[in-house]
C-alpha positions in Angstrom: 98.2 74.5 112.4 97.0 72.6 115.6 97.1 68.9 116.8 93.4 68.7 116.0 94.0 70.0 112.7 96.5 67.3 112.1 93.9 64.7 113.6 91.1 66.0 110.8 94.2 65.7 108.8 95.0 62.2 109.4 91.2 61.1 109.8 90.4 62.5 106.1 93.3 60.6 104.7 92.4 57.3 106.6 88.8 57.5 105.3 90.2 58.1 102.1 92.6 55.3 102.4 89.5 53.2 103.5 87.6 54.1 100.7 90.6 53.0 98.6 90.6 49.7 99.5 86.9 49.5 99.9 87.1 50.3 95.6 89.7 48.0 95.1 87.7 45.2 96.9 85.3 45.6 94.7 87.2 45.9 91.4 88.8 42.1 92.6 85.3 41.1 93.1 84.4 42.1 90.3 87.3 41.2 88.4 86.6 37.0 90.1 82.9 37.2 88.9 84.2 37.5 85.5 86.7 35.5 85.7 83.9 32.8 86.9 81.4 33.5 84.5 81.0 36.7 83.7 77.4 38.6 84.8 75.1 35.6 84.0 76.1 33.8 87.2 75.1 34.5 90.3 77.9 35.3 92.8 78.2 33.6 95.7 76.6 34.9 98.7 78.8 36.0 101.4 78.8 36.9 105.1 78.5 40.4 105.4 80.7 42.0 107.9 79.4 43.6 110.8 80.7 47.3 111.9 82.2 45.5 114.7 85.0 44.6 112.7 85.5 47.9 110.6 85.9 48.9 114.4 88.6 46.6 115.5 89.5 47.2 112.0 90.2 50.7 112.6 91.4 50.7 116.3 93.7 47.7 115.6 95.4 48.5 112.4 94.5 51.9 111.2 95.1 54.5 114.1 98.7 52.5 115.2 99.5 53.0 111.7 98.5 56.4 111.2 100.6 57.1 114.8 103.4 54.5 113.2 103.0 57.1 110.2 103.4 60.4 112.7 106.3 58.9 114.3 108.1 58.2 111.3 107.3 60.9 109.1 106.4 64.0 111.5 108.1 63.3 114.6 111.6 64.6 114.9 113.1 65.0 118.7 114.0 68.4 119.3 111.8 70.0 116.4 110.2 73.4 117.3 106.4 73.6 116.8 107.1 75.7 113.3 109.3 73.2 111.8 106.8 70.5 113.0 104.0 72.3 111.4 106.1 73.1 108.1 107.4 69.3 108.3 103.6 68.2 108.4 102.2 70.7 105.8 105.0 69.2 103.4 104.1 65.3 104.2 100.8 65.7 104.1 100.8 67.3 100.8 102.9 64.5 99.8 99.8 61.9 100.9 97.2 64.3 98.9 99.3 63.4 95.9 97.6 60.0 94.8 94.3 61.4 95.7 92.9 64.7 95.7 95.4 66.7 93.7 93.1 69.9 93.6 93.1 69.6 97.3 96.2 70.1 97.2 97.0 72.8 95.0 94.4 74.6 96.6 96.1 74.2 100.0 99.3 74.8 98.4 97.7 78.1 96.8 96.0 78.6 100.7 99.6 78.8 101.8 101.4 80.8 99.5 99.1 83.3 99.9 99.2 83.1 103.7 103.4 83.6 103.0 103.0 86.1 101.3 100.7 87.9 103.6 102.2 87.4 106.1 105.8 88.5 104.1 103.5 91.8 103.3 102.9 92.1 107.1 106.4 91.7 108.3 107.8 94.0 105.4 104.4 96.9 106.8 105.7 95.6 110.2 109.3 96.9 108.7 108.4 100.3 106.8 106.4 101.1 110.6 109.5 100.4 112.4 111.9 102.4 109.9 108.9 105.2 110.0 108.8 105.6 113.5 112.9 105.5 114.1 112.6 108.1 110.5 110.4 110.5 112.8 111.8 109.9 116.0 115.6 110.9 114.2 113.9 113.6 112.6 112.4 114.9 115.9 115.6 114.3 117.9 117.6 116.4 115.5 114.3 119.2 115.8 114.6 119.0 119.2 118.6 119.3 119.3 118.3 122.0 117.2 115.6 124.3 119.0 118.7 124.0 122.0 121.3 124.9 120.1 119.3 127.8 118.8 118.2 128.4 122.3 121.4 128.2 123.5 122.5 130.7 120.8 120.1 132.9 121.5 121.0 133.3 125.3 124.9 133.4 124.3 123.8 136.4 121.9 122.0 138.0 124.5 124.9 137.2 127.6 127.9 138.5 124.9 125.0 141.7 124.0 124.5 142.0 127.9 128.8 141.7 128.6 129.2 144.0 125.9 126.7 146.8 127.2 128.2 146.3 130.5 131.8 146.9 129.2 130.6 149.8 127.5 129.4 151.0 131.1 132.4 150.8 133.2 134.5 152.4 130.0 131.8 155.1 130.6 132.2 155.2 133.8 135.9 154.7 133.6 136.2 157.4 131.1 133.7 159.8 134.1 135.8 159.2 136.3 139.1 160.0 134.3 137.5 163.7 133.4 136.7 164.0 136.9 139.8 163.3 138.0 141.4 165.3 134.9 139.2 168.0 136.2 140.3 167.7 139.7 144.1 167.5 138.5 143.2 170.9 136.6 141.8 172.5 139.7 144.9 171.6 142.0 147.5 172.5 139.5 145.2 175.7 139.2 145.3 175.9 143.7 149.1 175.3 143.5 149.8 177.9 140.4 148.0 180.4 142.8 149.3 179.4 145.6 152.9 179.2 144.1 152.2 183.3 143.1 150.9 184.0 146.5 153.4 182.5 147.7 156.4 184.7 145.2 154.2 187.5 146.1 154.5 186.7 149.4 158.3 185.8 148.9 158.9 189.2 147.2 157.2 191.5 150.0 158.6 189.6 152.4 162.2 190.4 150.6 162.2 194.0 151.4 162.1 195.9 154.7 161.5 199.7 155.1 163.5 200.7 157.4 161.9 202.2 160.9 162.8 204.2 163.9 164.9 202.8 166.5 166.0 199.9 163.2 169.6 199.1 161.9 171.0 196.5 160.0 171.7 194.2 163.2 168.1 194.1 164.3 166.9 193.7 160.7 168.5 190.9 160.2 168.0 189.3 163.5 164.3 189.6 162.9 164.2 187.9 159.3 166.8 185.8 159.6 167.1 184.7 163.3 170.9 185.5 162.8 172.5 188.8 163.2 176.1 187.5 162.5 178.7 189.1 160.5 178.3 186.7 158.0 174.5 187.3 157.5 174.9 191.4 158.1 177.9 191.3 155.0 175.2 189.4 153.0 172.3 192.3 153.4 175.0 194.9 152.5 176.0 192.8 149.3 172.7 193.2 148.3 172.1 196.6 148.7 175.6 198.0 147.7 176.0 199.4 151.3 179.7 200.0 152.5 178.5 199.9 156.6 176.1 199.1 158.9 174.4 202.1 158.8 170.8 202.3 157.6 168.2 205.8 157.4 164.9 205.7 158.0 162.4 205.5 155.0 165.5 203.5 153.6 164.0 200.4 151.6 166.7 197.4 152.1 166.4 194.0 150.1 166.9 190.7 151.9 168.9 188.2 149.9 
């Protein structure tokens, strides 16, 4: 409610007030006519008073009153403009009371329902708020759940792609064991051959036919670089010989 609300306020209760005492006036009046005489006398004529005085009337004694009034009943130091309002609803209700009582309840009734549309505001107000922080949870805990589904989707796909890759180097790992399994199998395969070319070898190489112009000193000189005694005894161990002497077309093992 505004000041010039209050004004109206005050004004309407004045007026009232005024007419008040303008009703009581008469009621005396009438009352002292009776009193003298009842209706058959005349009453006594009177001055009637001019507008000027209702006018001093009211600047004099009526509006410091009515502010005399606001300070006393309204006016509180430090009041917000809420509790002034409530404060002023209240006393003027208070005022209505010896007067215009449907006024009142009318206001009062103006009031409640103003409460309590303005209690079915604040509890809308309320059910918007707790709708709106309801959907923004709800699409918070969407949105956190597309990432983790997102995020469990690439970890699928990264432990799918580890896993394929694993798979790949045992492949290759395993490739490269049968090709060096196969490479083992061809060597041992050179080196068996070469080990029986080589006994082959070994065992021509262990026998001499015996030439022209050849005996047992020169034989062994030429396949063992040593013609000693030692060396010549060894040759004749082997071949049962008693002596150094050797026939042509003779075929003589070499220890």
């Amino acid at each position: 409610m505004s000041k010039e609300d209050y004004r109206d306020k005050i004004e309407e209760h004045r007026q009232s007030f005024v007419e008040e005492q303008t009703e009581q006036q008469d009621l005396s009046r009438v009352s002292r006519m009776n009193k003298n005489g009842g209706n058959n006398k005349k009453p006594k004529k009177t001055k009637r008073k001019t507008p000027l005085m209702t006018i001093l009337f009211v600047i004099f004694i009526l509006i410091p009153l009515s502010i005399l009034i606001y300070f006393l009943k309204f006016y509180e130091p430090g009041e917000t403009i809420e509790e002034a309002e409530k404060n002023s609803t209240d006393t003027i209700v208070e005022i209505d009371k010896s007067g215009n009582k449907a006024e009142v309840a009318d206001k009062n009734k103006e009031d409640d329902k103003a409460k309590e549309n303005e209690k079915d505001k604040a509890e809308k107000e309320d059910k918007a708020k707790d709708q709106s922080k309801k959907d923004a949870e709800k699409l918070a805990a969407e949105k956190k759940a597309a990432e983790e589904a997102k995020k469990a989707e690439e970890a699928k796909k990264a432990e799918e792609a580890r896993k394929a890759e694993q798979a790949r180097i045992a492949q290759a790992e395993a490739a490269r064991k049968a090709e060096e399994a196969k490479k083992a199998e061809q060597a041992r395969k050179a080196e068996e051959a070469r080990k029986a070319e080589q006994e082959k070898q070994t065992a021509k190489a262990s026998t001499h036919t015996v030439k022209a112009n050849d005996n047992l000193y020169r034989i062994a000189l030429n396949h063992y670089g040593d013609g000693s005694e030692a060396t010549l005894a060894k040759i004749r161990a082997a071949n049962g010989m008693s002596s150094n002497d050797v026939m042509v077309g003779q075929v003589i093992k070499l220890p």
